[in-house]
C-alpha positions, 0 to 999 in steps of 0.5 A: 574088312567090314562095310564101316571100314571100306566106308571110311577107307574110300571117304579117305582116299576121295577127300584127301589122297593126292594120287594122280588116278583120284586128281583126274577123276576129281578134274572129271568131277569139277568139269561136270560140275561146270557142265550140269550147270550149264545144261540146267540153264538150258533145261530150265529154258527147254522145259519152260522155268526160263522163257529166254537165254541171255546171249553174249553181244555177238552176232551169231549168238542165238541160244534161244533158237538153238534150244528150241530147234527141232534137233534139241527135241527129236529124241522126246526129251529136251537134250539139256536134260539128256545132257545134265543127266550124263554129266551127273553120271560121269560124276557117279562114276568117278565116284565110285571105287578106289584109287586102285580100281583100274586094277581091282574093278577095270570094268568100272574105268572102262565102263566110264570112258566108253560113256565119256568117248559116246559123249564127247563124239556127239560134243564134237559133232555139235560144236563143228558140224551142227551150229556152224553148219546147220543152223549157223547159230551158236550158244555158249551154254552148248558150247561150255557143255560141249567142252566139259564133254570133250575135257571128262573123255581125255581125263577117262583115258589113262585110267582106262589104258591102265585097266585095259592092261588089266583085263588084257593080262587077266585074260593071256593067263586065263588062256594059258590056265586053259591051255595047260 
């Protein structure tokens, strides 16, 4: 089979197939797309494009401070733009390949769990332990960016299940292709 022909054959499939594996990463995809958007708010406040955030009218609802704070830069980057590139990487991955890929290329299923669990960890740290603990301020862009995190990582896991089967069964036979 020739490039042209898995060009169009992957166009195909990720426009138009209707599978539950492609609806999934599509649902990933959708919640990236909410995420970045709501991370390239917070990076255009973080690096100086906006000069405040428009809150909702409750009161411990204080995205400004919680942008500007120490946490949001102690890795030399604002984490907004750690934030909106991940997203945009979750959306890379789940791009990429066929519907079949748990099957032909598990490392790629794998690989894009992994990430989303890494994501979705440091998510759930932030929307229970830093806000309401911490700093006992809250922001709604964080917390939308939060929950795409959480929502991309569920939507990662049966395909990663099925790949893992994959690579565990690959592996028994190659192990008895030794042994023999």
């Amino acid at each position: 089979m020739n490039n042209g022909t898995r060009a169009q054959e992957l166009r195909r499939e990720l426009q138009h197939d209707e599978s539950v594996a492609l609806r999934r990463r599509r649902a990933i995809i959708g919640l990236s797309l909410v995420g970045m958007g709501s991370m390239a708010i917070v990076s255009a406040f973080q690096t100086g494009l906006l000069k405040h955030l428009p809150d909702p009218p409750l009161d411990r609802f204080r995205s400004d401070e919680v942008n500007s704070s120490d946490t949001a830069y102690h890795w030399g980057v604002p984490d907004g733009t750690i934030s909106l590139a991940g997203h945009a990487t979750n959306i890379v991955l789940a791009a990429y390949g066929r519907r079949d890929r748990a099957l032909a290329e598990p490392w790629i299923p794998l690989a894009a769990c992994a990430k989303a669990a890494a994501e979705a960890a440091v998510a759930v740290r932030y929307l229970f332990y830093e806000m309401p603990i911490v700093q006992k301020k809250w922001c709604g862009y964080c917390i939308t960016d939060a929950v795409m995190h959480i929502g991309a990582f569920a939507f990662t896991l049966p395909e990663a299940r099925d790949a893992a089967t994959r690579v565990r069964s690959e592996l028994v036979e190659a192990r008895k292709e030794i042994a023999a």
